[in-house]
N, C-alpha and C positions, 0 to 999 in steps of 0.2 A: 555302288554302295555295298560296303561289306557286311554279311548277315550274323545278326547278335553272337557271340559267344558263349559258350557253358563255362563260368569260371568260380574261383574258390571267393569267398567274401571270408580274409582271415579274422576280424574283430568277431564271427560270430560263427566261424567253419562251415555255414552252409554256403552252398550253390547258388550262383545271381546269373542273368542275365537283364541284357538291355535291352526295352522294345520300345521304340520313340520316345529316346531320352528318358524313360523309367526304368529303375528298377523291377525287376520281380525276382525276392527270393523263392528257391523252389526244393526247399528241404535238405539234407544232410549232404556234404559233396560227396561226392564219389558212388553213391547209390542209386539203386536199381530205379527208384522210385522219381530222385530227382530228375535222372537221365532220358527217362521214358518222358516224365511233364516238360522236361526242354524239347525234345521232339514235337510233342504233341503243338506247344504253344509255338514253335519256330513253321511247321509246315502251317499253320494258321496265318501268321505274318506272311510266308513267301506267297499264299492264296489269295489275301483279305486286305493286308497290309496293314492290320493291326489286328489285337488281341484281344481275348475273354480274361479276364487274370484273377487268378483263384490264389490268394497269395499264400505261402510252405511254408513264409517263415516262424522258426520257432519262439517259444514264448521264450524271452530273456527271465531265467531262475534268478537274477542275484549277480553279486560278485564273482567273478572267475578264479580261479589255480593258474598263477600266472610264475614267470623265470623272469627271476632280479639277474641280470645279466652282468654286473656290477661285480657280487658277490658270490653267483651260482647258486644260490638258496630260491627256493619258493617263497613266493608270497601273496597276500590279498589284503584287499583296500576292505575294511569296513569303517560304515559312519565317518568316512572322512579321515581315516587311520591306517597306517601300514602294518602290516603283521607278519614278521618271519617263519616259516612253519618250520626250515632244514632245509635238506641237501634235498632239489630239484627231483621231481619223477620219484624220491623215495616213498615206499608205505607210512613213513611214519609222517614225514611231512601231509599224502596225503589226509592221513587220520585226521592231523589237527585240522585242518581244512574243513575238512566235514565239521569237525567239534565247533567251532569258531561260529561257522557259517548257518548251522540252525541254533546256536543260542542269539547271533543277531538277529536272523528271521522271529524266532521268539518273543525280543524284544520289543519287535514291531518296528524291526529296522531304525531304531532309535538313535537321531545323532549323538547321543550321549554316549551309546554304545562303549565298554572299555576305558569309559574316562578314569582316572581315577577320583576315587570319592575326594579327596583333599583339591582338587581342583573344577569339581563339576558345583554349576553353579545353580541356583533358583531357579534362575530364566533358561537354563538347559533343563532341567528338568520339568518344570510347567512344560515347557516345546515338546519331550516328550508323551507326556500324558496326553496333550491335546490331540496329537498324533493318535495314537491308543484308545483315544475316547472317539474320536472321530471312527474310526473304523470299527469299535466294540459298539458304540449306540446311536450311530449319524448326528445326521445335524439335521433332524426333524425339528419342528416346535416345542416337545415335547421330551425332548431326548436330554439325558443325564448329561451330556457336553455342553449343554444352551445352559444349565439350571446352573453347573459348577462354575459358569465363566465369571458372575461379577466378580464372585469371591478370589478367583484366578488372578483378576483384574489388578484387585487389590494388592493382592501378595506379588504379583508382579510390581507396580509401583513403590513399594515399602520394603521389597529384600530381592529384586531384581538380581541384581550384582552381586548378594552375599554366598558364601559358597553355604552347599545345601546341609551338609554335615553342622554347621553352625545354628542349625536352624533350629533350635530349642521351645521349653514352654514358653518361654518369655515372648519370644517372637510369635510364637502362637495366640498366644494374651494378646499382644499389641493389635493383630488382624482381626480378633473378635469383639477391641474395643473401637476399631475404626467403624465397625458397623452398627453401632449405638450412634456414628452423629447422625445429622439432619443432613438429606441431599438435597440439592435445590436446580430445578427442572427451568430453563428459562422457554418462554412460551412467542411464537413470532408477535404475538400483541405487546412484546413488552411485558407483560408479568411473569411472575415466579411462584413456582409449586415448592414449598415447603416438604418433603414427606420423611417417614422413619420410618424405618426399618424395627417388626414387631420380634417378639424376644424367639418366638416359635423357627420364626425364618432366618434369625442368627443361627440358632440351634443345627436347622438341620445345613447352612450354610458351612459349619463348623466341622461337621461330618462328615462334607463333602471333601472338605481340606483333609480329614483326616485319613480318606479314601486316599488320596491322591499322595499320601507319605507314605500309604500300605501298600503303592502297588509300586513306588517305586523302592523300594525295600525288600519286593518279593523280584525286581529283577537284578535285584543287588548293584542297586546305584547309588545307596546309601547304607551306613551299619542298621540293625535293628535297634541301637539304644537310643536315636531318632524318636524311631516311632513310640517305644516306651516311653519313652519321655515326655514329649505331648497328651498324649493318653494319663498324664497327669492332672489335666486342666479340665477341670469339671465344665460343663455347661449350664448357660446362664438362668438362674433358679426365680420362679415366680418371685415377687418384692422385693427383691432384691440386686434392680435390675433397672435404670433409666429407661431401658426398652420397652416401647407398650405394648398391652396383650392384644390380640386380635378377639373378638367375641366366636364363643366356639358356634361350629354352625350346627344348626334346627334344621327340621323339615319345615316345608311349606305348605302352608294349609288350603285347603280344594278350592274354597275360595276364593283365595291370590291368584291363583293359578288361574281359574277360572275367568278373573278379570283381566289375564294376563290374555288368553289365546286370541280375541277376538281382532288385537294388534300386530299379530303373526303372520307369517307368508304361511300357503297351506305347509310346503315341506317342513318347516319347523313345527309346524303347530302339531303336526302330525308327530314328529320327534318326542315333542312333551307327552303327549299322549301315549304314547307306546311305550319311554319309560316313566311313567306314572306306572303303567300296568303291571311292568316288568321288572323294576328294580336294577337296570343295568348301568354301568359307568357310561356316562356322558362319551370317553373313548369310543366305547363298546356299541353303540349308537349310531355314531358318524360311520363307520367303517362295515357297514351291515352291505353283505353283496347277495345278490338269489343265489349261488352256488353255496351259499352256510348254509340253508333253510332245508332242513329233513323234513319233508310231509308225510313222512310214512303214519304216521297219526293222522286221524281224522278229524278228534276234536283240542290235538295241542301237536302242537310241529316242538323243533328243536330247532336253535339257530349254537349253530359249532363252529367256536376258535379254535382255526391255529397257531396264531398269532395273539397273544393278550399280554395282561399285565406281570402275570407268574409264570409263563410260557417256561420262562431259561430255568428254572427249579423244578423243569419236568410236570408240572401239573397240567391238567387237563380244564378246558372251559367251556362252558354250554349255557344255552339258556332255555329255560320253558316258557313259549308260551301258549295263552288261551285261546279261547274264541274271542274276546275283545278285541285282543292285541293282535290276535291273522288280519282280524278286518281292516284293522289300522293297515297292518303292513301288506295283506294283497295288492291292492292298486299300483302299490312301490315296486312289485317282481316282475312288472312288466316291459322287460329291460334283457339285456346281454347278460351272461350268467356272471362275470366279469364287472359288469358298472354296478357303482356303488347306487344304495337305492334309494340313500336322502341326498340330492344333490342340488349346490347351489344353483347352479345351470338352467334347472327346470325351476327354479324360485324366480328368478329372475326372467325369463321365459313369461312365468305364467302371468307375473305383474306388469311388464308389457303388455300381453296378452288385454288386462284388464283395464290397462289405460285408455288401449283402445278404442274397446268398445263402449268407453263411460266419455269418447272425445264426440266434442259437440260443434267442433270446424268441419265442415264439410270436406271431403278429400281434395276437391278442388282447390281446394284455399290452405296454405301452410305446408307445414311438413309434412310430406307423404313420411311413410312408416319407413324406418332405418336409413332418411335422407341427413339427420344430424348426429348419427353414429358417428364415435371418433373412428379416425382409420386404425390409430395406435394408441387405442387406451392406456394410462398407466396402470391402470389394474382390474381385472377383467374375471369372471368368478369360476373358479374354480371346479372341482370333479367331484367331490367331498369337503362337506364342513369339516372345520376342526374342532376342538374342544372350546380354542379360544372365540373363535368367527359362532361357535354356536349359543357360549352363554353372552356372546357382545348382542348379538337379537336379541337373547330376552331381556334382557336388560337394557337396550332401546326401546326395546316394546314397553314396560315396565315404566318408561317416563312417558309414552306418549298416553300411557292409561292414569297415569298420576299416581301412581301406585310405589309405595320403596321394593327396588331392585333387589332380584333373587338370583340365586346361581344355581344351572341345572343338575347340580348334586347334592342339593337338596331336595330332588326329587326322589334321592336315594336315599335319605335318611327316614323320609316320607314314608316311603314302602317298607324300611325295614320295621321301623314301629307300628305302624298297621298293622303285618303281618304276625310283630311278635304278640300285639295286645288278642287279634283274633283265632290265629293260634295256637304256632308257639315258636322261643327263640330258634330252636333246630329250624323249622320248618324256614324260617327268616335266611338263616346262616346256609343255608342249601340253596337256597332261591338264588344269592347272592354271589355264590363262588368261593365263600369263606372258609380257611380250614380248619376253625374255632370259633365254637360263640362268642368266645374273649375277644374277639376282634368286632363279632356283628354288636356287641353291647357299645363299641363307642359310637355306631349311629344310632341309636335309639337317645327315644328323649326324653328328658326327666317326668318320674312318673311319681307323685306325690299319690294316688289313691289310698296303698296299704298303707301308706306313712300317717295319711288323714283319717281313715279307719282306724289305726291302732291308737292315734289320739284322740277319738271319740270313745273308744273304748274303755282307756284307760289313762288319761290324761284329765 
């Protein structure tokens, strides 16, 4: 049997050998580095008869600077496209190379890439956005890619095929009236959900669309009089609109709440509580780990994002809390500096836990404990709540108390009016994260007092 070779791998110029029928690249050919890890890994095999393999190969950048053989000119493939640079090996050709090759990286490697605008179409550009949004905001729950797709959805269905240059107000109109009709949800019992789409969530659906003409405009996949042009069509105005309004949201008062905890797993309930105290987004809640938490205070800690809702606009997030809110949150730091510290896990954990010891069959008899676990649940709880899995609790809890369902940011409208009535707005607006009162005023709630005062007075 003849002993593996040091040889050129030309698709990618580095150095391969073979050790039982595998591959191992071993870095740049002809170098000092490759030649020595061929060594190393070849007196391994002729010892052991097989190998440790640490593999060299490089990371693939992209497209290569390749010879049309044809014609003698350079060229490169991007998005699916040939592109001539010049005469082979010259400087200029390589320039354009270089030029070509990070305005497509830019693009986000976009199959659209160089199309020209009179031929690139709806459904190639949606493809590219999703692209771009997937990588600029994943595909969390919560992420700008999940929020834009119905609207995507749409406009894929209704101008698919048209080319994207064509795409005026008018086309814009037509996708903002298709979300004024009625969807209808069929249910496995045979029934059907009726629902509408309220005029708030057209709006900011509309915006979305609007995003998605500005950025393919800013990689010049289409002209700017596109986007001018849309940006004609106003957005859908109170009364004037089949769409219906959504009721704006309230805080919720101590008493709801109140009747609200007693139907809670402790980690949730514990949640409500902490921001009741603390005024923080429902996000900002689930995602609390002991390595945020500053104790350098003794009677208020700090808990610090770096990751939040204004992270990418360079702001900074924190939050303060009291002595209320440590006691709430101690018990939760007793954990990896890394685990999250409201977690489903230990909710579910604990309710087991409680079943247990409230069962009234003797062990002998029935199910011993984790003998009707499935092997492969379909869905099985998670490391962290998310915003939606945390207001879906309270508002289970919520019906098994008989109570009408609240949403856990209204816990935060709560604190903000508290704070501003026994305060004051600023102090509210800092608590908060806000970078203007002008923002902490749309959660506060309608305060008739002075209005009532000045009509005693003078009314």
């Amino acid at each position: 049997m003849k002993d593996p070779t040091y040889r050129l791998h030309k698709a990618t110029g580095q150095a391969v050998a073979t050790f039982n029928g595998r591959d191992v690249y071993l870095g740049k050919h002809g170098s000092k580095e490759s030649q020595a890890y061929f060594g190393q890994l070849l007196a391994e095999f002729k010892k052991c008869g097989s190998v440790t393999v640490i593999s060299k190969k490089v990371k693939d950048d992209g497209p290569s600077y390749r010879l049309h053989k044809a014609s003698g000119q350079a060229m490169v493939c991007l998005g699916g496209r040939d592109y001539y640079l010049g005469e082979y090996g010259s400087a200029r050709s390589k320039a354009e190379f270089h030029r070509l090759k990070a305005e497509y990286h830019q693009s986000g490697c976009s199959s659209s890439f160089g199309a020209p605008p009179d031929e690139l179409t709806v459904a190639q550009l949606i493809a590219g956005y999703i692209k771009y949004s997937k990588a600029q905001f994943g595909t969390g729950p919560e992420s700008e890619y999940l929020r834009a797709k119905p609207v995507l959805t749409i406009l894929m269905r209704l101008y698919g095929h048209t080319n994207a240059v064509d795409f005026g107000p008018l086309q814009f109109e037509v996708v903002q009236a298709e979300q004024t009709k009625p969807t209808v949800t069929k249910r496995k019992d045979g029934t059907r959900t009726v629902r509408y789409r309220s005029r708030r969530y057209i709006n900011a659906q509309m915006k979305r669309l609007r995003a998605v003409i500005k950025w393919a405009t800013s990689k010049a996949l289409i002209p700017p009089t596109v986007l001018v042009a849309i940006q004609t069509v106003p957005p859908l105005k109170y009364g004037r609109t089949d769409a219906p309004e959504l009721p704006d949201v309230v805080s919720v008062s101590d008493e709801i709440v109140e009747q609200t905890l007693p139907h809670l797993n402790h980690v949730v309930r514990a949640m409500v509580a902490f921001q009741k105290l603390t005024g923080a987004r429902p996000g900002e809640i689930c995602v609390i780990k002991p390595r945020m938490v500053d104790k350098s205070l003794k009677d208020t800690w700090l808990i610090i994002y770096d990751r939040h809702k204004t992270a990418y606009r360079g702001k900074k997030r924190s939050i303060s809390i009291g002595p209320k809110a440590i006691e709430i949150l101690r018990p939760f730091l007793l954990r990896g500096e890394d685990d999250y510290c409201f977690s489903p896990r230990e909710a579910v954990k604990r309710l087991r836990e409680l079943k247990h010891e409230a069962r009234t069959t003797p062990l002998s008899c029935g199910n011993s404990p984790g003998t009707n676990a499935k092997k492969r649940p379909g869905k099985s709880p998670g490391e962290c709540y998310s915003t939606q899995s945390y207001g879906r609790s309270i508002r289970g809890s919520c019906v098994k108390a008989g109570i009408e369902p609240w949403a856990p940011n209204q816990l935060r409208h709560a604190f903000a009016t508290q704070i501003t009535r026994n305060m004051s707005i600023e102090h509210a607006s800092q608590a908060m994260g806000h970078a203007d009162t002008r923002i902490t005023k749309t959660y506060l709630d309608e305060d008739r007092a002075k209005a009532n005062e000045a009509a005693r007075m003078h009314g």
